[in-house]
C-alpha positions as a printed NumPy array, in Angstrom:
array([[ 17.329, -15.151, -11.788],
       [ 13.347, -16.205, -12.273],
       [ 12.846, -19.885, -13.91 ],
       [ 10.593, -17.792, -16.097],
       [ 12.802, -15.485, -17.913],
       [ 15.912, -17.471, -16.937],
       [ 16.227, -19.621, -19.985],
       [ 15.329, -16.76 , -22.349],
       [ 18.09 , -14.277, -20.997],
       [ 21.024, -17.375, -20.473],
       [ 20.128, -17.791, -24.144],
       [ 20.996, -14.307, -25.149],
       [ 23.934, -14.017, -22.89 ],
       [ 25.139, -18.23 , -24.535],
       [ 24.71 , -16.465, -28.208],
       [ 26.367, -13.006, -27.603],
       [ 29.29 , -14.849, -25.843],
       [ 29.568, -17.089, -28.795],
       [ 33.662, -17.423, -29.919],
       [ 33.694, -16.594, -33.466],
       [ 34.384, -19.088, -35.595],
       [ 36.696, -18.453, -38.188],
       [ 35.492, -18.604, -41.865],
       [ 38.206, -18.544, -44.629],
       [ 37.935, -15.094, -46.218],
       [ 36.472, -11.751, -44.79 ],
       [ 33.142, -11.976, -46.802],
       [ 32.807, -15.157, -44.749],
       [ 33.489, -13.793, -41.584],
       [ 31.036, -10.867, -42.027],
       [ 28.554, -13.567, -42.728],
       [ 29.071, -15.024, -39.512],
       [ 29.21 , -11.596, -37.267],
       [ 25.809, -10.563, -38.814],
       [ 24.622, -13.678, -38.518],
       [ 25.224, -13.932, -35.093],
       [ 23.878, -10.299, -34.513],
       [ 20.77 , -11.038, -36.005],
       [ 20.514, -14.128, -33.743],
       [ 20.556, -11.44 , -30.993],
       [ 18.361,  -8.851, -32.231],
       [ 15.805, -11.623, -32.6  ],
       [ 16.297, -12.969, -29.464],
       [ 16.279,  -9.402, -27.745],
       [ 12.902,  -8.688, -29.224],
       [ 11.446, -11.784, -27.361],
       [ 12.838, -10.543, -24.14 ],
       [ 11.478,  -7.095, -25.024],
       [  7.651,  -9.06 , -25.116],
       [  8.642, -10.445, -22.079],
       [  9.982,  -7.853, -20.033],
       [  6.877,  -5.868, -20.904],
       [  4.661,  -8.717, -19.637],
       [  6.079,  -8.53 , -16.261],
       [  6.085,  -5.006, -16.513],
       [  2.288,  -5.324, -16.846],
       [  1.775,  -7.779, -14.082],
       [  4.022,  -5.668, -12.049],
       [  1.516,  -2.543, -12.392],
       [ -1.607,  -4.584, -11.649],
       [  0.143,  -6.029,  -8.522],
       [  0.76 ,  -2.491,  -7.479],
       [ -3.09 ,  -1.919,  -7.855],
       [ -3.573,  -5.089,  -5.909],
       [ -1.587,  -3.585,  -3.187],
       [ -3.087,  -0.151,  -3.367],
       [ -6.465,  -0.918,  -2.979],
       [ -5.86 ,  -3.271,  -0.202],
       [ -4.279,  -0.627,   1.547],
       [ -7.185,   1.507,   1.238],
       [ -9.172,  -1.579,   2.644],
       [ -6.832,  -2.013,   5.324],
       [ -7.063,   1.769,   6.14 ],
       [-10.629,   1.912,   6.075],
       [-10.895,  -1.128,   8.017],
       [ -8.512,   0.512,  10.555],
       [-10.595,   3.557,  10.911],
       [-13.894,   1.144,  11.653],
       [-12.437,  -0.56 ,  13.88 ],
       [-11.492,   2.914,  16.178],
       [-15.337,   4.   ,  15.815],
       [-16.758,   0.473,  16.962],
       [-13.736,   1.389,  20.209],
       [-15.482,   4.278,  20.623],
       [-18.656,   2.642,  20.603],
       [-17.428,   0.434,  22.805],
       [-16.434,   2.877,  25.35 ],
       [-19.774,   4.14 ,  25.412],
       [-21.596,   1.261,  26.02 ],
       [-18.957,   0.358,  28.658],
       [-19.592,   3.492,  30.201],
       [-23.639,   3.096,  30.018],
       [-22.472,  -0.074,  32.232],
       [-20.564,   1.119,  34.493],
       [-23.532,   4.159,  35.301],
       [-26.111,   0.788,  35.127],
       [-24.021,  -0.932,  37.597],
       [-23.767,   1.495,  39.608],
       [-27.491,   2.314,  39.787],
       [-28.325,  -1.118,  40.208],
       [-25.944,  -0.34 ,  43.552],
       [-27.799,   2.875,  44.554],
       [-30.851,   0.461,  44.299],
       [-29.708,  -2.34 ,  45.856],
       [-29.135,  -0.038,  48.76 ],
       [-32.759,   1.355,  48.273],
       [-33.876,  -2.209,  49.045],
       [-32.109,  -2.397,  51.989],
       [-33.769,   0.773,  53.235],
       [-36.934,  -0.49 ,  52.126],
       [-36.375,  -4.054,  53.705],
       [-35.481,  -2.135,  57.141],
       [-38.765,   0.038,  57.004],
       [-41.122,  -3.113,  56.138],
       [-38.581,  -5.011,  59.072],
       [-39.492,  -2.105,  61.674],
       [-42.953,  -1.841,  60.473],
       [-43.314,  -5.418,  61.24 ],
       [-41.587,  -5.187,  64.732],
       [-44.428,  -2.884,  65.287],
       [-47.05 ,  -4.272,  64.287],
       [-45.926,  -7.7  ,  66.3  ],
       [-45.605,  -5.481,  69.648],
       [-49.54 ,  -4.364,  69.268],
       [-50.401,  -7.704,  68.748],
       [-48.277,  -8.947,  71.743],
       [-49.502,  -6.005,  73.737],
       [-53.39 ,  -6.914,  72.537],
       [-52.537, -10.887,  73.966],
       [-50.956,  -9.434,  76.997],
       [-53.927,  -7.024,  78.503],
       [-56.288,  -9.77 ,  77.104],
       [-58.864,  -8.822,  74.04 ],
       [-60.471,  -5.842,  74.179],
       [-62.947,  -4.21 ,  71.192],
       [-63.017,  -0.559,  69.781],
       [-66.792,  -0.74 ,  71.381],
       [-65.482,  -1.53 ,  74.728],
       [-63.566,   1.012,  74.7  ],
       [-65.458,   3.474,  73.528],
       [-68.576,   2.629,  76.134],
       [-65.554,   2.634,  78.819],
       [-65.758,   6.507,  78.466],
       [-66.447,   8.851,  81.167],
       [-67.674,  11.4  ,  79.407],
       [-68.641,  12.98 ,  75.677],
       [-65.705,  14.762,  75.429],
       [-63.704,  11.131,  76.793],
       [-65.739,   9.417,  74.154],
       [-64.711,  11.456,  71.368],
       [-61.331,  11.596,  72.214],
       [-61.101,   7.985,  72.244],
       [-62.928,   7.293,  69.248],
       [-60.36 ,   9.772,  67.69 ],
       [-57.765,   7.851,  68.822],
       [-58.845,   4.492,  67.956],
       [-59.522,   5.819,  63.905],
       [-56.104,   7.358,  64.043],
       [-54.568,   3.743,  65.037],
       [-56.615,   1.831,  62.602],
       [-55.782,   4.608,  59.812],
       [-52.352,   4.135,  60.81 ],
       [-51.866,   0.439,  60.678],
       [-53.826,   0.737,  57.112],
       [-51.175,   2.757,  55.952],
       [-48.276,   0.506,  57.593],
       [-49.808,  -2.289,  55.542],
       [-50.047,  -0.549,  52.008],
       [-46.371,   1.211,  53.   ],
       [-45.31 ,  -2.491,  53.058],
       [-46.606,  -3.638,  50.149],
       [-45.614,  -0.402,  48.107],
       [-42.275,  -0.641,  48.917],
       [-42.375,  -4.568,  48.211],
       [-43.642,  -3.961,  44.652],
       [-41.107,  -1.487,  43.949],
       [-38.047,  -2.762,  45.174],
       [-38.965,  -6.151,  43.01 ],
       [-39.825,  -3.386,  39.884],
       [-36.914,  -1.321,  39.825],
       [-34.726,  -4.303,  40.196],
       [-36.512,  -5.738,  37.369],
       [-36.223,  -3.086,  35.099],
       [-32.387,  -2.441,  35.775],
       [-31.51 ,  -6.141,  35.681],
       [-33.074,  -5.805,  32.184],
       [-31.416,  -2.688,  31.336],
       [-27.959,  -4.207,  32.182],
       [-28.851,  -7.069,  30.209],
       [-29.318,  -4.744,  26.906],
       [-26.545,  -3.013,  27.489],
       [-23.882,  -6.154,  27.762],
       [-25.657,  -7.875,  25.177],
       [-24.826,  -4.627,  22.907],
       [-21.851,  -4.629,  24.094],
       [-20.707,  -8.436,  23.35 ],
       [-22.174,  -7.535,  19.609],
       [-20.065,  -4.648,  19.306],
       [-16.745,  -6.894,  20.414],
       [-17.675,  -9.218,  17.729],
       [-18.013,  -6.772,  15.281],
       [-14.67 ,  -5.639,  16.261],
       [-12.99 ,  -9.046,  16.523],
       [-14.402,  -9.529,  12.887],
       [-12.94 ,  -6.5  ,  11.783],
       [ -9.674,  -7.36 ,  13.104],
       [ -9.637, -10.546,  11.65 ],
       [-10.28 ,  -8.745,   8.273],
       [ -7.382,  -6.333,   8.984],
       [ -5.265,  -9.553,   9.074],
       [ -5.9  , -11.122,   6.372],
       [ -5.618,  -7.783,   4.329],
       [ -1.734,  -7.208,   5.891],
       [ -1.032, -10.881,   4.943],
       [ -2.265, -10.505,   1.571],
       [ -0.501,  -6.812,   1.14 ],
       [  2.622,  -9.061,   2.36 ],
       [  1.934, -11.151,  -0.361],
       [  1.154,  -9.158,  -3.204],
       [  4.36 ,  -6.925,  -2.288],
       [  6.338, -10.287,  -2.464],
       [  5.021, -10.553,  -5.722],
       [  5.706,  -7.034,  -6.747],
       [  9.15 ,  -7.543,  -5.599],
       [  9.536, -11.077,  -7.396],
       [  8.324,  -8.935, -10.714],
       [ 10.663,  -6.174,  -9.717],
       [ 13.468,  -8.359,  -9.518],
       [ 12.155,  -9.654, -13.091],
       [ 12.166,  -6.456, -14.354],
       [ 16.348,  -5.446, -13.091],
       [ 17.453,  -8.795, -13.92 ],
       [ 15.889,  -8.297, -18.129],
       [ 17.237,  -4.058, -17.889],
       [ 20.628,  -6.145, -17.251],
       [ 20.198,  -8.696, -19.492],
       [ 19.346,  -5.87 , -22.247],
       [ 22.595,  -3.422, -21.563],
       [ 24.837,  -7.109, -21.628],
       [ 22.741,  -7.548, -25.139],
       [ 23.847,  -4.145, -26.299],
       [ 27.333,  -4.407, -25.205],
       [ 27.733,  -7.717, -27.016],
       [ 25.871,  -6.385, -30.516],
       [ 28.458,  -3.095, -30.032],
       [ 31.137,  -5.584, -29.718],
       [ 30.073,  -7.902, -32.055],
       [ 29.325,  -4.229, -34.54 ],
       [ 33.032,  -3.067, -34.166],
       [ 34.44 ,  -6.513, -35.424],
       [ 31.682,  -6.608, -38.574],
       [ 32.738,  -2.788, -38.932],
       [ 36.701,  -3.915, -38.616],
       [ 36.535,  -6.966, -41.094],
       [ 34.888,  -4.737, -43.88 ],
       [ 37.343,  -1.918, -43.057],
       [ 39.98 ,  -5.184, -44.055],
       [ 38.453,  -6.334, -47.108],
       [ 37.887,  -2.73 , -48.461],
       [ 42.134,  -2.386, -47.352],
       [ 42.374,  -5.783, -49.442],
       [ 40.705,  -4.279, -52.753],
       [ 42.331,  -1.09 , -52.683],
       [ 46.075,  -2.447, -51.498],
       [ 45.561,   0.31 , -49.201],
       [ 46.11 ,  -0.15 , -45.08 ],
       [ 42.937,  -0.343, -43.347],
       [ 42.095,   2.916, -41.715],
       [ 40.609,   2.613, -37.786],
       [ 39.374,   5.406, -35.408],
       [ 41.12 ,   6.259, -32.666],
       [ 39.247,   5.242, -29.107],
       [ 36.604,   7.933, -28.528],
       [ 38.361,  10.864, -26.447],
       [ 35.95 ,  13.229, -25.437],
       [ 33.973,  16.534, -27.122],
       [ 30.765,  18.199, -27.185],
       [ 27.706,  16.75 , -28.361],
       [ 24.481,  17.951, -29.879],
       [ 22.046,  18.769, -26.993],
       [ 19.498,  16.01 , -27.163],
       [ 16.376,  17.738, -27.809],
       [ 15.132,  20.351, -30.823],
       [ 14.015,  22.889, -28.041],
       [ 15.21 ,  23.771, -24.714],
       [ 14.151,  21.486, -21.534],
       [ 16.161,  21.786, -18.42 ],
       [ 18.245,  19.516, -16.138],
       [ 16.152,  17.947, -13.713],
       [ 17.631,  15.681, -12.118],
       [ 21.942,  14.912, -12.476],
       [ 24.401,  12.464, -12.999],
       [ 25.528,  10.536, -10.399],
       [ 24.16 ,   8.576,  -6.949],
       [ 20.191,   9.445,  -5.334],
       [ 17.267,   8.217,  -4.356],
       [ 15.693,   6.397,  -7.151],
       [ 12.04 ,   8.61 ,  -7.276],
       [ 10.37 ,   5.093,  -7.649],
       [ 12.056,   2.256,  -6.44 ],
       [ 13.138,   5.338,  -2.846],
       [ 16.764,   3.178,  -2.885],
       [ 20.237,   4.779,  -3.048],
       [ 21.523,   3.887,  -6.516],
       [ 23.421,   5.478,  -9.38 ],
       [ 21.794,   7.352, -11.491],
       [ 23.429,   6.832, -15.097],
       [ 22.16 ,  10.125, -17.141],
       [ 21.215,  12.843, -16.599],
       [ 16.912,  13.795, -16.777],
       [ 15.987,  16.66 , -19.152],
       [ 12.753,  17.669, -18.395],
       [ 10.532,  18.883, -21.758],
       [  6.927,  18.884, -23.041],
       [  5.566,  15.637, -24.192],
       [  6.279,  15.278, -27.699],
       [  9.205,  17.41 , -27.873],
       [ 12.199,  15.664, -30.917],
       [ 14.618,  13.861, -29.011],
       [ 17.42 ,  13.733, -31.446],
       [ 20.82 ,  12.192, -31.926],
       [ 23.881,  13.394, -30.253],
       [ 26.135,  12.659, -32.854],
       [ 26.509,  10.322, -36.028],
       [ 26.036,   6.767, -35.664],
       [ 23.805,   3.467, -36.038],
       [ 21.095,   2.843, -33.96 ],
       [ 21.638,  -0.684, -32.29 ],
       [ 18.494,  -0.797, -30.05 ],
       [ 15.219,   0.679, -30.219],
       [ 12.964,  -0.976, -28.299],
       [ 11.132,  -1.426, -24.485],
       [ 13.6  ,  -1.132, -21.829],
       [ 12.636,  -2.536, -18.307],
       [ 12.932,   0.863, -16.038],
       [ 14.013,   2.863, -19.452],
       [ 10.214,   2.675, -21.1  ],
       [ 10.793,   3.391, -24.581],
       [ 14.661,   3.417, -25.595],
       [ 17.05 ,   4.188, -28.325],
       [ 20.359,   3.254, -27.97 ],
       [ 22.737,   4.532, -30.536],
       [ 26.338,   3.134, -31.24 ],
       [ 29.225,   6.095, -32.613],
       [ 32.057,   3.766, -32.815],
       [ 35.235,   3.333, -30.701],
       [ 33.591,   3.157, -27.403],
       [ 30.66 ,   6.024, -27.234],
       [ 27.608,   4.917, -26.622],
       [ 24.432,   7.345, -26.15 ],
       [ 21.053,   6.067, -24.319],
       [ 17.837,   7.647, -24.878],
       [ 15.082,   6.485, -22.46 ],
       [ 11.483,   7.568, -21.528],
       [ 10.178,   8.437, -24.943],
       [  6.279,   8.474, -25.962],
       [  7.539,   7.403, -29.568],
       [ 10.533,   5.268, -31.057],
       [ 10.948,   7.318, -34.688],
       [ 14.095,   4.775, -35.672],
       [ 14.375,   1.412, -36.26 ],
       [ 17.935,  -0.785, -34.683],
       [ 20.489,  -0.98 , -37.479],
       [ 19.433,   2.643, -38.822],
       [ 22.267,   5.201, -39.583],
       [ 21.381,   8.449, -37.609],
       [ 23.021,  11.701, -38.635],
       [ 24.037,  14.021, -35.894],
       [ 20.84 ,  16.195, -34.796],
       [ 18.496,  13.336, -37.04 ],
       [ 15.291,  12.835, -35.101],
       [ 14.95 ,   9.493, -33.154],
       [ 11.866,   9.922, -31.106],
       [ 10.014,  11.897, -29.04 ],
       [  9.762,  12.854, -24.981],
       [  7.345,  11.189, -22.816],
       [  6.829,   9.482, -19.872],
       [  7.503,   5.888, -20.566],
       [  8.531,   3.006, -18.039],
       [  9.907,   4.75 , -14.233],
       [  9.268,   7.72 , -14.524],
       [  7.192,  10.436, -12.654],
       [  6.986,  13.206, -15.591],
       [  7.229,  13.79 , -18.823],
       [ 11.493,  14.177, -19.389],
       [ 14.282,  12.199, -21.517],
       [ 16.708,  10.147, -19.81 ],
       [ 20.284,  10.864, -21.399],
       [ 23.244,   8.901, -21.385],
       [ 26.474,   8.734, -22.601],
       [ 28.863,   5.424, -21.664],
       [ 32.457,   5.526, -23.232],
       [ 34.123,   2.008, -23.164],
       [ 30.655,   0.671, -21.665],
       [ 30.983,   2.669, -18.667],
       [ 28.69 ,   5.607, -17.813],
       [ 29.841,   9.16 , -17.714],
       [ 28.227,  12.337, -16.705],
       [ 26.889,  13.767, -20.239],
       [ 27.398,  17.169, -18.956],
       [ 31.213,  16.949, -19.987],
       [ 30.408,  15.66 , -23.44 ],
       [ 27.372,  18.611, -23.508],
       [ 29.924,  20.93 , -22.933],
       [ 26.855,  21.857, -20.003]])
């Protein structure tokens, strides 16, 4: 049990387990048992104020938690578009890399031509040194005829053309092999330093998807803590009731004496409750929506008995009393929402939970079919309905035999 609504609830439970001391006469005694169900009805309405606060911090943790999911989520779906950005600059890389290959190979073409160019332009030379210098004019003086001169003047501007052209071939292909490996070593260069932005964007992101699962771990630990809260208090309340019906049947029993005492007649007690039909809970219709016995809990999605039976109706449809009795809760119920509880003697207790108004007050005699509230949608619930219950001897039966449904 929580420190924080520990003390509170072992305070209830010390009082309602009280032994009863004995005080000489029945007026005395009656003192006592009211006394000490007063002490309890006080002590249940500050449980009641606190239930409802964890109740509260219980629905803002569930906010908490919901919109850190839809962080989480959209943090999620970032991070898959950066990896798909990613892949695309990887592959913009890869067809880089590979260009930078098919150029690379260029060179070497490139450096072969300018190589062989330069093999041939070292062989002239060497040929030039070997048959000793000789000038264009020489040669073309040398001819034996017009026809011989022309031919070898055409010959001589065909070899001069052609080691112009060898030159500027060289140089060409110098200046663009150095370009084009230039402008791809700068291309690659974009490209990974997009891509090492892009990986810290994504390492950021997952770091941010971490510390949104640690702190939806932590909030749900929270939500559980106030969960917890929340059962422990319900079970707190139903020990409350059981001890203010218990403590009820002895105030009821001691008058029953002292009006036996005045009238020198026997005192007169009720037989244990033994079964029959009671008045269907609400003033119009509404159907069974969900039965008696174990399921999965619609909001806490655990196996767990299910104590009543759910009567699904319009919101603000009269929820009225079963049967005769005195009301001996009405009040906030963890789980329950707005609850009546009302007492029929010898054992039958009916529960009436969920409702968007409490029309009774606890101690109020309620006639069979007298109006005690009205349907809602109060505490855990997912519609509006009333929660029904019937417990005979404090244990809970299926209403439907005591509906005659």
């Amino acid at each position: 049990m929580k420190k924080g609504i520990a003390a509170p609830f072992l305070a209830v439970l010390t009082v309602a387990s009280l032994v009863f001391v004995p005080v000489i006469g029945h007026a005395g005694v009656q003192q006592d048992l009211q006394k000490q169900i007063d002490r309890i009805t006080e002590q249940e309405a500050a449980n009641q104020k606190r239930i409802q606060e964890a109740e509260k911090q219980q629905t803002v943790l569930k906010g908490q938690i919901e919109q850190q999911k839809k962080d989480y989520s959209q943090i999620q779906q970032e991070i898959a578009e950066q990896g798909k950005v990613l892949s695309g600059l990887q592959a913009q890389i890869t067809t880089v890399k590979l260009d930078l290959m098919e150029k690379g190979q260029e060179k070497a073409e490139a450096e072969e031509r300018v190589t062989s160019r330069d093999k041939l332009l070292k062989s002239r030379v060497q040929l030039m040194y070997m048959n000793g210098s000789v000038s264009y004019l020489e040669v073309l003086m040398s001819a034996t005829s017009f026809s011989d001169f022309l031919e070898r003047f055409q010959n001589l501007k065909t070899i001069v053309h052609k080691d112009e052209e060898i030159l500027e071939a060289n140089k060409a292909d110098k200046e663009a092999i150095t370009l084009k490996e230039a402008e791809i070593a700068q291309n690659l260069s974009q490209l990974e330093g997009l891509y090492n932005q892009q990986t810290a964007v994504v390492m950021t992101l997952q770091k941010q998807e971490k510390q949104r699962e640690v702190a939806i771990a932590s909030l749900t630990r929270q939500e559980q803590e106030q969960e917890s809260i929340s059962e422990e208090a319900e079970a707190a309340v139903e020990k409350l009731v059981k001890d203010k019906q218990t403590l009820r049947n002895k105030l009821l029993e001691e008058q029953r004496k002292e009006a036996a005492k005045k009238t020198g007649k026997p005192a007169q007690t009720k037989p244990p409750y033994s079964g029959g039909k009671l008045q269907w809970p609400l003033s119009t219709g509404g159907t069974i929506s969900s039965e008696f016995g174990y399921r999965t809990d619609p909001i806490k999605k655990v196996n767990k008995l299910h104590k009543g039976i759910d009567i699904a109706a319009p919101k603000g449809t009269p929820v009225l009393s079963a049967d005769e009795g005195t009301v001996i809760l009405a009040s906030w119920v963890s789980g329950y929402g707005n609850t009546v509880v009302v007492d029929h003697d010898n054992g039958l207790v009916t529960w009436y939970g969920h409702m968007s108004v409490i029309s009774v007050k606890e101690g109020a005699a309620v006639k069979r079919g007298g109006k005690i509230g009205e349907v809602g949608s109060t505490g855990d619930s997912t519609g509006n309905h009333l929660h029904f219950e019937v417990r005979a001897n404090d244990v809970p039966a299926n209403p439907r035999s005591y509906l005659g449904q």
